[in-house]
OpenMM code with the backbone's topology and positions (N, CA, C; nanometers):
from openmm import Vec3, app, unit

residues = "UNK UNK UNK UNK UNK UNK UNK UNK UNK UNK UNK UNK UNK UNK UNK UNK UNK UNK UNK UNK UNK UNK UNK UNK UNK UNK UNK UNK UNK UNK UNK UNK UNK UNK UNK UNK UNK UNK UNK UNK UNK UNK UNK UNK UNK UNK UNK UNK UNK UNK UNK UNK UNK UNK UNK UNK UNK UNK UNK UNK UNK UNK UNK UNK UNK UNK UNK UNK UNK UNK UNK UNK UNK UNK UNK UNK UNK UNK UNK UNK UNK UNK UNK UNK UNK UNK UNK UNK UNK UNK UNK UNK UNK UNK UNK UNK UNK UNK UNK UNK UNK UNK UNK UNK UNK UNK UNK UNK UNK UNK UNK UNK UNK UNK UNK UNK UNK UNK UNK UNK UNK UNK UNK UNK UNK UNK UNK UNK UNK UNK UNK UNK UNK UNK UNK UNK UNK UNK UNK UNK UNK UNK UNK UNK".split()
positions = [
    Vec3(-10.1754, 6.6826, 11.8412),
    Vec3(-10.0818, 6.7705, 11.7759),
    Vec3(-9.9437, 6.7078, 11.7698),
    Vec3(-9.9127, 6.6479, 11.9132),
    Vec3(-9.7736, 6.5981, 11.8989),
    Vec3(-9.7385, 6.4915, 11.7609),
    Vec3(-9.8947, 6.4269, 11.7722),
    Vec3(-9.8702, 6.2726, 11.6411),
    Vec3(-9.8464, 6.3405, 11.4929),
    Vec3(-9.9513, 6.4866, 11.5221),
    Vec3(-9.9097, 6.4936, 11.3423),
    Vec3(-9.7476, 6.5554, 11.3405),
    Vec3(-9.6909, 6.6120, 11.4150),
    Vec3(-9.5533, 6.6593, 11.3822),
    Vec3(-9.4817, 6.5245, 11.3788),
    Vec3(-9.5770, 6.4264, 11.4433),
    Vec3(-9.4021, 6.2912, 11.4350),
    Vec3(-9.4792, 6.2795, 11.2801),
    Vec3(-9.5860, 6.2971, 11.2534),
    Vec3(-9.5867, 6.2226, 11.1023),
    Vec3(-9.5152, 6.3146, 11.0119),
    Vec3(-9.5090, 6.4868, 11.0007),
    Vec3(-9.4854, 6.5478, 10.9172),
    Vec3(-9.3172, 6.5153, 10.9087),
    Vec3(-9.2747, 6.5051, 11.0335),
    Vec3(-9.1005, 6.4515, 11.0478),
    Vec3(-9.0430, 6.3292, 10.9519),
    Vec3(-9.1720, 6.2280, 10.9740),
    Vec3(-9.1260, 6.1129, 10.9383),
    Vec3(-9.1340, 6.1051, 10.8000),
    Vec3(-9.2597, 6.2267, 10.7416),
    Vec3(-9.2800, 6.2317, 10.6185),
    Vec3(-9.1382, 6.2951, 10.5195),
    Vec3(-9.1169, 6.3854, 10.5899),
    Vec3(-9.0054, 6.4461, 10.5450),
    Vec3(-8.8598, 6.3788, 10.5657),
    Vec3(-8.8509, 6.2929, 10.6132),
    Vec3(-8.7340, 6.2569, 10.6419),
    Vec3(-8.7546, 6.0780, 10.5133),
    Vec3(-8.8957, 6.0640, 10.5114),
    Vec3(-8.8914, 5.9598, 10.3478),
    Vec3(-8.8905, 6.0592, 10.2254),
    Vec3(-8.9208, 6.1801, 10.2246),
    Vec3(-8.9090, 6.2596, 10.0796),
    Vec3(-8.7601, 6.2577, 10.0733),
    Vec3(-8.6426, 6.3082, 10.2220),
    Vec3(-8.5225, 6.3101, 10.1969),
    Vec3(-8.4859, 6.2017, 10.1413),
    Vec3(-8.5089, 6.0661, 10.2098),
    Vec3(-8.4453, 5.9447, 10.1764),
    Vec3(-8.4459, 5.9526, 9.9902),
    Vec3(-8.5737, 5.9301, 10.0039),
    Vec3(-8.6297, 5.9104, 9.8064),
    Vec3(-8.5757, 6.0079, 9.7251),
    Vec3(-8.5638, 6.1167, 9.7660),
    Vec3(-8.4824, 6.2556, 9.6928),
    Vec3(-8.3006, 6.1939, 9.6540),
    Vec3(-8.2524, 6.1840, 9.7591),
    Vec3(-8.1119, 6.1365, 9.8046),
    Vec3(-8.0979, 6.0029, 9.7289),
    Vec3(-8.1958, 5.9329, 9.7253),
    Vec3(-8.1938, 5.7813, 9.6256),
    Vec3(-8.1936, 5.8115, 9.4687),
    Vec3(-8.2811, 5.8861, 9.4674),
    Vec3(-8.3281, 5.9204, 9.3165),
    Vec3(-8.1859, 5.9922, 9.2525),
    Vec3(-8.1456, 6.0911, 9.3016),
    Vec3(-8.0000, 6.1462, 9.2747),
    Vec3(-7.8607, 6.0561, 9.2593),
    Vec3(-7.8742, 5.9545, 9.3476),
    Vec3(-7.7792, 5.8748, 9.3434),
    Vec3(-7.7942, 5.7310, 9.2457),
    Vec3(-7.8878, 5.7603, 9.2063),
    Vec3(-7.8872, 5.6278, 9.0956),
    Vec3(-7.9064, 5.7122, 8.9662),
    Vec3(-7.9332, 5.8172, 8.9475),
    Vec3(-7.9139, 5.9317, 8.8567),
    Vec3(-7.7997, 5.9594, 8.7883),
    Vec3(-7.7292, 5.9519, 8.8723),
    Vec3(-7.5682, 5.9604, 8.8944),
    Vec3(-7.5231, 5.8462, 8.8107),
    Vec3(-7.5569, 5.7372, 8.8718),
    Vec3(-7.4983, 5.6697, 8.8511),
    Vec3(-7.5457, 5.6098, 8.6581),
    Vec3(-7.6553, 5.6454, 8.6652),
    Vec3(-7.7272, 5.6066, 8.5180),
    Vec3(-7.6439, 5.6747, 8.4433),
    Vec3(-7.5733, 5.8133, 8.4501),
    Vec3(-7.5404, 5.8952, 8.3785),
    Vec3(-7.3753, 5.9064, 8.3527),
    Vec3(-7.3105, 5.8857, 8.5142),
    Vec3(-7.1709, 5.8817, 8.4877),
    Vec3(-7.1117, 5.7156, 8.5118),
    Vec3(-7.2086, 5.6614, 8.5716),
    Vec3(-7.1246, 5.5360, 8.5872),
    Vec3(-7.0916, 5.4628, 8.5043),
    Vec3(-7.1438, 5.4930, 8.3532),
    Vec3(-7.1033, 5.4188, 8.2725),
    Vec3(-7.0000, 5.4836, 8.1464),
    Vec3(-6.9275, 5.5591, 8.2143),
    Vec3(-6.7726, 5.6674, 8.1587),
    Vec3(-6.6896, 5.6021, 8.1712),
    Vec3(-6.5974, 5.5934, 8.0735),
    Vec3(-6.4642, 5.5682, 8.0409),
    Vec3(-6.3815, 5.6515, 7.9812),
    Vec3(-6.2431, 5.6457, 8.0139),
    Vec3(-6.0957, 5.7661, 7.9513),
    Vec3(-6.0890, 5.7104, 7.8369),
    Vec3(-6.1546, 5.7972, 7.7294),
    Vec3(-6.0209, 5.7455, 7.5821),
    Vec3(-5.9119, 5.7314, 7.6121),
    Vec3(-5.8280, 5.6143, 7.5515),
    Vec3(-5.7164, 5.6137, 7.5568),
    Vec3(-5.6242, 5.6632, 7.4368),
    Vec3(-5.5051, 5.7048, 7.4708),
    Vec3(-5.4154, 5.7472, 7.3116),
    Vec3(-5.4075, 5.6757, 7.2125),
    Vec3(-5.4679, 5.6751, 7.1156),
    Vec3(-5.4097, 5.5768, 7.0181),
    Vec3(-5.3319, 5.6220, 6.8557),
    Vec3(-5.2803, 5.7466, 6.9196),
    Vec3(-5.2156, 5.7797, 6.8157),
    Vec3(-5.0739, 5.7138, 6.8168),
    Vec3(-5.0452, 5.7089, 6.6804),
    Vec3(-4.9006, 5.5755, 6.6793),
    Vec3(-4.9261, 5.4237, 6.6381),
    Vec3(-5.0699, 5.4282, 6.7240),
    Vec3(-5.0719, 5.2896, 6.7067),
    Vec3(-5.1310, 5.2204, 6.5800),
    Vec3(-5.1088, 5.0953, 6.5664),
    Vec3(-5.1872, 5.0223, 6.4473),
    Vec3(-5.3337, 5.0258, 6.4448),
    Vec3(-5.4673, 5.0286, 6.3442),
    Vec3(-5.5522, 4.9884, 6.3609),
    Vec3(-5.6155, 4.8628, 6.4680),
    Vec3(-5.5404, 4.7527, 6.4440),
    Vec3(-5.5644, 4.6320, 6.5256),
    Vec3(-5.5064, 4.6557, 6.7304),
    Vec3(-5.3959, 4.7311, 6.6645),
    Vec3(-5.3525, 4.7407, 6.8332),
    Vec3(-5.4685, 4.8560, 6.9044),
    Vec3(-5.5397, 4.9465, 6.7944),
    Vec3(-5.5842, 5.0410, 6.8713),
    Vec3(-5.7419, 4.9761, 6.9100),
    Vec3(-5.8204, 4.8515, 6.8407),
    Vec3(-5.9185, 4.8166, 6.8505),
    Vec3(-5.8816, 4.7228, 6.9951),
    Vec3(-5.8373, 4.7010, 6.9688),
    Vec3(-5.7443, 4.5763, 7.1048),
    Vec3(-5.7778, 4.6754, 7.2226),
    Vec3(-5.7099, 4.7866, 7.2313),
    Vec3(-5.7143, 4.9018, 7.3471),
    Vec3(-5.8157, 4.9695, 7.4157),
    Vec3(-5.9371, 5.0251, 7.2844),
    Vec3(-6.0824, 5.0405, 7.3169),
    Vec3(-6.1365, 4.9083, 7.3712),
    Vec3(-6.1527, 4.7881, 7.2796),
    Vec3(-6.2540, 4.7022, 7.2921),
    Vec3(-6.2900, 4.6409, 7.4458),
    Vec3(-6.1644, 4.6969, 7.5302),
    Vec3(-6.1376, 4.6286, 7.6906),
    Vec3(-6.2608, 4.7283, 7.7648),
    Vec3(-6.2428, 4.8799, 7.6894),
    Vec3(-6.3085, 4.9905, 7.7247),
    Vec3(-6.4906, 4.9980, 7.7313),
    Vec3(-6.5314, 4.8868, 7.6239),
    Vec3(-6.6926, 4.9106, 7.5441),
    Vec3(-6.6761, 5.0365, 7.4630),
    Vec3(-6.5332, 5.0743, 7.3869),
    Vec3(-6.5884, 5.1635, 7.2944),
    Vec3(-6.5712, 5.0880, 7.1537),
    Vec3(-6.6135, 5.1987, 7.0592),
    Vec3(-6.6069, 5.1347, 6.9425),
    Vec3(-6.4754, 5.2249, 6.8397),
    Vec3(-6.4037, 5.1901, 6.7524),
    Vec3(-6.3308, 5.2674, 6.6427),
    Vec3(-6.3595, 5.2425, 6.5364),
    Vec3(-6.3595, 5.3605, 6.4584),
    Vec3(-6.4120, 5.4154, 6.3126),
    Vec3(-6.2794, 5.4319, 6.2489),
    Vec3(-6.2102, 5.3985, 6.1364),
    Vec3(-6.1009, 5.4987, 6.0232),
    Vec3(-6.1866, 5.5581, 5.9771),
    Vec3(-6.2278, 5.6623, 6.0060),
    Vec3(-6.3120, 5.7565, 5.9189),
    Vec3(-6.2255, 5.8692, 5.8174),
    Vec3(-6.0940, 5.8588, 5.8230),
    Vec3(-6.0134, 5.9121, 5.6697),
    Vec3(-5.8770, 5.8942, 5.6549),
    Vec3(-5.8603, 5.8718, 5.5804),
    Vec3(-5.6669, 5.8189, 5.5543),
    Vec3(-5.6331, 5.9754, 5.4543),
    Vec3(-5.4931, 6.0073, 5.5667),
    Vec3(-5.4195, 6.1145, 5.4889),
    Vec3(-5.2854, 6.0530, 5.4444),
    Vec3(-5.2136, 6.1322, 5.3478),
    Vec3(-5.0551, 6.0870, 5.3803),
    Vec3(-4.9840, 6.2112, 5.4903),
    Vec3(-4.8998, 6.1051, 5.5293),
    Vec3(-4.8126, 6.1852, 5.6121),
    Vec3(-4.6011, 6.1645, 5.6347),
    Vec3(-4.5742, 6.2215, 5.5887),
    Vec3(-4.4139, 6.2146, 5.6034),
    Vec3(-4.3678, 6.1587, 5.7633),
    Vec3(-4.4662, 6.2000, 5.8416),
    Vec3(-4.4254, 6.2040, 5.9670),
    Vec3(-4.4485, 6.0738, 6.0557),
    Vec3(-4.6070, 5.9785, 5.9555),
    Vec3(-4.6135, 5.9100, 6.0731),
    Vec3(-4.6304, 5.7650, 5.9381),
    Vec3(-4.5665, 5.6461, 5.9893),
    Vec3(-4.5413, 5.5711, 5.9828),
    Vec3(-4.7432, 5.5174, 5.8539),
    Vec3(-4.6608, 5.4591, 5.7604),
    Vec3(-4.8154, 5.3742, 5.6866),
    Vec3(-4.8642, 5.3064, 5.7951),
    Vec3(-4.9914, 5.2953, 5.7807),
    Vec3(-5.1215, 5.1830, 5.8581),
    Vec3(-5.1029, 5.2484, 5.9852),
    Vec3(-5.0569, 5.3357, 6.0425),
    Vec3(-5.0446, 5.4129, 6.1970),
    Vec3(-5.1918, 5.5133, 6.2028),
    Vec3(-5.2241, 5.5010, 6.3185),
    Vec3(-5.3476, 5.5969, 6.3326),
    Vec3(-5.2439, 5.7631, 6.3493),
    Vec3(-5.2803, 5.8929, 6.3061),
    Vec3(-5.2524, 5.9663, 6.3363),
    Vec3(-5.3039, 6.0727, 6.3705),
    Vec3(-5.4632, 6.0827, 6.4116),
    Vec3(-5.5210, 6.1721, 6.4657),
    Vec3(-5.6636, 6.0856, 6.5350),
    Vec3(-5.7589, 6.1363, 6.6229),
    Vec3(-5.8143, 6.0805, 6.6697),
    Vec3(-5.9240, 6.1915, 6.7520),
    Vec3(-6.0702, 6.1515, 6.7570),
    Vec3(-6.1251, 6.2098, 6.8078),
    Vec3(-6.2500, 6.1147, 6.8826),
    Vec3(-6.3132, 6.1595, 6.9982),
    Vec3(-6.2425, 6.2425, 7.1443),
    Vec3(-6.1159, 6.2461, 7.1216),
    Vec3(-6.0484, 6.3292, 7.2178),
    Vec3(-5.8568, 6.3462, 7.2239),
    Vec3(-5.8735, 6.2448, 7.3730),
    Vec3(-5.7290, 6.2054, 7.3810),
    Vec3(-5.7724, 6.1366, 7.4801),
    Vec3(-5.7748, 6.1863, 7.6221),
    Vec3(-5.8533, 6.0759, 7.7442),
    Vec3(-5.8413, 6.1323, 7.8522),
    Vec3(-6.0183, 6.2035, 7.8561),
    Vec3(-6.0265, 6.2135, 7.7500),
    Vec3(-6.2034, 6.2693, 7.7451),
    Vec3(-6.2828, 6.1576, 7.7886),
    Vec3(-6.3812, 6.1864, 7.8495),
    Vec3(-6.4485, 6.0955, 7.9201),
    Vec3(-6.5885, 6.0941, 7.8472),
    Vec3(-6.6174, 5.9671, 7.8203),
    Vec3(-6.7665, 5.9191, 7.7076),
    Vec3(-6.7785, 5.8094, 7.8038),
    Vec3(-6.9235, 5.7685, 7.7363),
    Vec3(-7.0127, 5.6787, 7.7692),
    Vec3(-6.9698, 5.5569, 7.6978),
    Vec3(-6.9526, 5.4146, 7.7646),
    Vec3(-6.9441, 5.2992, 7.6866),
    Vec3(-7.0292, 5.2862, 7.5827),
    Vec3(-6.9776, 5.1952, 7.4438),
    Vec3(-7.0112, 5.2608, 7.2990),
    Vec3(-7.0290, 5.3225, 7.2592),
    Vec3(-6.9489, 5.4250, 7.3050),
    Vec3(-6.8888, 5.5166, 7.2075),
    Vec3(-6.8400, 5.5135, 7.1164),
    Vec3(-6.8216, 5.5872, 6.9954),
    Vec3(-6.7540, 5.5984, 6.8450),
    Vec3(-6.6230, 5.6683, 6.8766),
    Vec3(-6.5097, 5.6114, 6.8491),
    Vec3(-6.3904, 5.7065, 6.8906),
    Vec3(-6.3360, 5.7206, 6.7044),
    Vec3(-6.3814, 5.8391, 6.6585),
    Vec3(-6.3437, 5.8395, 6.5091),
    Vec3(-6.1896, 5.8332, 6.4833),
    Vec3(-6.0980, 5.8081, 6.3794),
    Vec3(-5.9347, 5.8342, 6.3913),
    Vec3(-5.9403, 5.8474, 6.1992),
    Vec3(-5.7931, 5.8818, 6.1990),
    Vec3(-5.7497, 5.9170, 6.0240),
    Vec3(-5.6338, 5.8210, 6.0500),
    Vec3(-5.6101, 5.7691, 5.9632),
    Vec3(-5.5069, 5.6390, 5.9207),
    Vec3(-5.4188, 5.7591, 5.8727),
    Vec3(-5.2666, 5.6969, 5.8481),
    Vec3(-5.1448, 5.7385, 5.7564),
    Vec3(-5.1223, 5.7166, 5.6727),
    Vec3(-5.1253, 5.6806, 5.5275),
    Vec3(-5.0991, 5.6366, 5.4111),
    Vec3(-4.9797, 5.6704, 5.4225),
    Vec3(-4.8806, 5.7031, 5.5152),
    Vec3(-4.7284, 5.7423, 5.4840),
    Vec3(-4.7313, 5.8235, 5.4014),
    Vec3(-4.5546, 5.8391, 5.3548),
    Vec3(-4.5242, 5.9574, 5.2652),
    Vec3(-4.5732, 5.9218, 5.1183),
    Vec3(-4.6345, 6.0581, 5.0415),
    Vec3(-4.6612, 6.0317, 4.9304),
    Vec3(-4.5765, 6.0141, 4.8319),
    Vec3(-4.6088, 5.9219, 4.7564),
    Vec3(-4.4933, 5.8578, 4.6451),
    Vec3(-4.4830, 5.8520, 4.5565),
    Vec3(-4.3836, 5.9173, 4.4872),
    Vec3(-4.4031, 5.9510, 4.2980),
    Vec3(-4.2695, 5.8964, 4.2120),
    Vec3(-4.2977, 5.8538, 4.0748),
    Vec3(-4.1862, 5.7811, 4.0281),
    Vec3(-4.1057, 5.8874, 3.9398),
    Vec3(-4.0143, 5.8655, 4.0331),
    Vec3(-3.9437, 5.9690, 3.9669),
    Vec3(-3.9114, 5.9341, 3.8018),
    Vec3(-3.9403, 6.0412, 3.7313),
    Vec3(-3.9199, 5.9956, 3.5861),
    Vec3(-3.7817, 6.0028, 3.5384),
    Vec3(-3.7594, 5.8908, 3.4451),
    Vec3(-3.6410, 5.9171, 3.3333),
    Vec3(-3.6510, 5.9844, 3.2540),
    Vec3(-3.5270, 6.0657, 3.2863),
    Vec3(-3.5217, 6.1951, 3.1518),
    Vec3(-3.3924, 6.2643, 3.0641),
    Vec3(-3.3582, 6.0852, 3.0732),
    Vec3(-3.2608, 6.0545, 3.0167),
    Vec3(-3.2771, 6.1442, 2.8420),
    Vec3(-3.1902, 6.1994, 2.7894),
    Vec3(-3.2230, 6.2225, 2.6479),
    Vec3(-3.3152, 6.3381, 2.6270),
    Vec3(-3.3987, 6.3578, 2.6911),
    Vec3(-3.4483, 6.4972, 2.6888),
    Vec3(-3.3898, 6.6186, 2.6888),
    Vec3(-3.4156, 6.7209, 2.6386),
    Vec3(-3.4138, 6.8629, 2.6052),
    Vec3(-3.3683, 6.8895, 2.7860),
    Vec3(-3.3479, 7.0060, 2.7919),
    Vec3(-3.3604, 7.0538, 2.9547),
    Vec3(-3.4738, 7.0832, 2.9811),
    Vec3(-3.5738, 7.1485, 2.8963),
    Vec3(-3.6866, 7.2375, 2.8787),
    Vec3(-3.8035, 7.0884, 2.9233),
    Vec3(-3.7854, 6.9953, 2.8607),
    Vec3(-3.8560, 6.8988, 2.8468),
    Vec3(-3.8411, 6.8088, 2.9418),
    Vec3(-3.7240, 6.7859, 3.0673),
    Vec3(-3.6989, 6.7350, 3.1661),
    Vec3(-3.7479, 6.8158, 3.2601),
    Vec3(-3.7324, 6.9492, 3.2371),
    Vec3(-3.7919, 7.0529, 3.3723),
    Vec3(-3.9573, 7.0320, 3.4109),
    Vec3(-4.0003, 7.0530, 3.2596),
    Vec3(-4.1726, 6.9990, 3.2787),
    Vec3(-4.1816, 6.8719, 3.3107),
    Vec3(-4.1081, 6.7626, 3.2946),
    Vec3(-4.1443, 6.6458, 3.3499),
    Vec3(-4.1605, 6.5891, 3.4671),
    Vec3(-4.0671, 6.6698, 3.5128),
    Vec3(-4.0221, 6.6706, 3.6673),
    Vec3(-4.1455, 6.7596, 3.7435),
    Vec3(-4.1444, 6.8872, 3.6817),
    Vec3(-4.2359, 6.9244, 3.8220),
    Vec3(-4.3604, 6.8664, 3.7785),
    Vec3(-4.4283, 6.8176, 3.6105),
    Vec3(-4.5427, 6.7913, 3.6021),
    Vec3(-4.6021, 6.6581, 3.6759),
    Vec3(-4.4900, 6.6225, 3.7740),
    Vec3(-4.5262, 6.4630, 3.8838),
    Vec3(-4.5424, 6.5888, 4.0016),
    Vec3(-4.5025, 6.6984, 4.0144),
    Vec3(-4.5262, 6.7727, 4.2049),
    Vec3(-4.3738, 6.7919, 4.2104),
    Vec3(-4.2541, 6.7495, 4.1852),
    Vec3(-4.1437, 6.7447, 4.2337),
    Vec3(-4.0971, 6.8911, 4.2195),
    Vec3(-3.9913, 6.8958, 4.2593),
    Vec3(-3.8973, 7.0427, 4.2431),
    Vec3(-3.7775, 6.9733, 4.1676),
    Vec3(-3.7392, 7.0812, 4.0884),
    Vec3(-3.5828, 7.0730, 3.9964),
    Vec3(-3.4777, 7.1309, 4.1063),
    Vec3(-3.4019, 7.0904, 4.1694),
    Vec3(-3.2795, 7.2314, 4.2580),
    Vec3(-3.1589, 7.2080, 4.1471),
    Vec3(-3.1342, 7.0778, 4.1257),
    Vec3(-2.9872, 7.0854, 4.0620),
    Vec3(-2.9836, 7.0170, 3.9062),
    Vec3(-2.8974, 7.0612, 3.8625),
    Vec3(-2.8919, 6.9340, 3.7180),
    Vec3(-2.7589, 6.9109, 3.7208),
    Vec3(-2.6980, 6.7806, 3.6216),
    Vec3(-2.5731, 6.7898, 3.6212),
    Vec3(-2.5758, 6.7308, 3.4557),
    Vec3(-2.4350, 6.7719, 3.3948),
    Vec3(-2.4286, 6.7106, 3.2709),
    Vec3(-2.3375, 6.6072, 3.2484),
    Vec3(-2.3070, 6.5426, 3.2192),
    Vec3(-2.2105, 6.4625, 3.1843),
    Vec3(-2.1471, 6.4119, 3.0102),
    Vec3(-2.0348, 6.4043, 3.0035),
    Vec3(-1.9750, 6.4418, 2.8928),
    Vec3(-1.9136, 6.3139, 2.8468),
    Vec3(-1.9923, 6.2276, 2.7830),
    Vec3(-1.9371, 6.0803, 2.7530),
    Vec3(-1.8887, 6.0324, 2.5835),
    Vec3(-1.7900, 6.0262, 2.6433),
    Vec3(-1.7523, 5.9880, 2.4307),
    Vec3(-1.7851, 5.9381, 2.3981),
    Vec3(-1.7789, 5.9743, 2.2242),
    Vec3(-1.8712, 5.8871, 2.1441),
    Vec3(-2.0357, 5.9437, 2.1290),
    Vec3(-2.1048, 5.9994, 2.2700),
    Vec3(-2.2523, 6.0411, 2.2696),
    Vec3(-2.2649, 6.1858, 2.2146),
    Vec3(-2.3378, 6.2086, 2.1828),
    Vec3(-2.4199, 6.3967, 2.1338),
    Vec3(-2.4591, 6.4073, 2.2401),
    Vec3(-2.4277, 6.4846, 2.3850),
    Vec3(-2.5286, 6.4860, 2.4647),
    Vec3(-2.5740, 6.6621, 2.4869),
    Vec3(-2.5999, 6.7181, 2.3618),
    Vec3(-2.6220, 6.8716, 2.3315),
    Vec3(-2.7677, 6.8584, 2.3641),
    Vec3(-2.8181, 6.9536, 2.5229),
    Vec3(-2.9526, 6.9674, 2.4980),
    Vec3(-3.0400, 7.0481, 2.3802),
    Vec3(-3.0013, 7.1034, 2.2773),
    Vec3(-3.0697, 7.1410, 2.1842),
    Vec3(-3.1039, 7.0667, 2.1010),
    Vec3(-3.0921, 6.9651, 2.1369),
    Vec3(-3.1580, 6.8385, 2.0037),
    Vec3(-3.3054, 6.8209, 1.9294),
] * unit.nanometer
topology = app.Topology()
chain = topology.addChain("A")
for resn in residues:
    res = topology.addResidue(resn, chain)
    for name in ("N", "CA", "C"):
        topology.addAtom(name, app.Element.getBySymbol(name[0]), res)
């Protein structure tokens, strides 16, 4: 009787071991291979591949907006956010800046008022002010 309790002890004390092993390389299959996104908003495409690539992740431009706010060729949004924790090769998607959007402002020199007003907003712009100027020698009557 005494031998089978040392065996059932000893048995149980290798299920603990193997239980306790199995969990800990579990672990490790699953989190040990996590890394922090890092911020890469601001930064350039090239500076932000530079920043992952140390990491094993990977970056996508997956869409270019314009933006007033953030500088052309600047990443300005990014997903994971950072500080989120992924698995090496990972896809860290981002949207580029095309900067501010840019329109030529038209000449409307000689035009009607009527015909400068549509020109102007027909680019997106707003009219706030006009001014006239009164030069000798010229007709400068908008009813022409």
């Amino acid at each position: 009787m005494k031998s089978f309790v040392r065996f059932a002890f000893l048995a149980l004390v290798l299920v603990m071991v193997a239980l306790v092993s199995a969990l800990t390389a579990m672990r490790f299959a699953i989190h040990g291979q996590e890394v922090g996104v890092p911020a890469l908003v601001g930064m350039s495409p090239a500076e932000a591949e530079r920043a992952v690539a140390g990491l094993g992740l990977q970056i996508e431009i997956e869409r270019q907006y314009y933006s007033p706010q953030i500088a052309e060729g600047r990443i300005m949004s990014q997903l994971p956010l950072p500080g989120t924790k992924v698995r090496r090769g990972w896809q860290v998607r981002v949207a580029q800046s095309l900067g501010p959007i840019r329109v030529a402002i038209p000449d409307v020199t000689g035009q009607s008022r009527r015909a400068a007003e549509l020109n102007v907003k027909r680019r997106g712009l707003e009219l706030t002010s006009t001014a006239e100027v009164q030069m000798v020698g010229i007709d400068s009557s908008w009813g022409m």
